[in-house]
C-alpha positions in Angstrom: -40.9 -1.2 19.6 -37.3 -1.1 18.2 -34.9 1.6 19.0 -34.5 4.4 15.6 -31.3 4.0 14.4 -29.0 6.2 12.2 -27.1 4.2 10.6 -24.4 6.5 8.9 -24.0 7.8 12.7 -23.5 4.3 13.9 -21.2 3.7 11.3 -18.9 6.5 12.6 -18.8 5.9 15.8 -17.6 2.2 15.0 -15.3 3.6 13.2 -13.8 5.9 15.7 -13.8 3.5 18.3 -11.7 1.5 15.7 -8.7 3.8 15.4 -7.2 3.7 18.5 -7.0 -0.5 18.1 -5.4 0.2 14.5 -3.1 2.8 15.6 -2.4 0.8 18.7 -1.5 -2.1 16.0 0.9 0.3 13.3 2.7 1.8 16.3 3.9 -1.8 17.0 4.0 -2.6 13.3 6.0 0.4 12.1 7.1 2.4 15.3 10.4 0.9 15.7 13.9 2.9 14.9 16.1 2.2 12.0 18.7 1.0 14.8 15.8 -1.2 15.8 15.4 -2.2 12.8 18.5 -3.1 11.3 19.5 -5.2 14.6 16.3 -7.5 13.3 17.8 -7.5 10.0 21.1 -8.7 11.5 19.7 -11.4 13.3 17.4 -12.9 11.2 20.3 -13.1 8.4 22.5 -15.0 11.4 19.7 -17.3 11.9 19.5 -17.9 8.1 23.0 -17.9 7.7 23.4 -20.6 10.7 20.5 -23.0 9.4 22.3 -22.8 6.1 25.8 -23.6 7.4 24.1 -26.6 9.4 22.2 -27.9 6.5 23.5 -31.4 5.0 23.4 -31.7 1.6 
């Protein structure tokens, strides 16, 4: 016979052994410093800026 399940308790614990994945995910997402972020800014506008200047029209 087939094990009783509760399903609203199963769905719960899925869930909570979800959130550390998804907050494992946003702290790489969004846990960077403005510093951090602005030297990304920086360098992707070099590499546009570089692709641009090297384009033939």
């Amino acid at each position: 016979m087939a094990e009783i399940i509760n399903f609203n308790k199963a769905r719960k614990a899925r869930a909570k052994a979800e959130k550390p994945i998804r907050a494992q995910e946003n702290r790489a997402r969004f846990g960077r410093t403005k510093a951090e972020k602005q030297a990304e800014a920086a360098e992707k506008a070099r590499i546009a800026k570089a692709l641009d200047d090297a384009r033939r029209d």
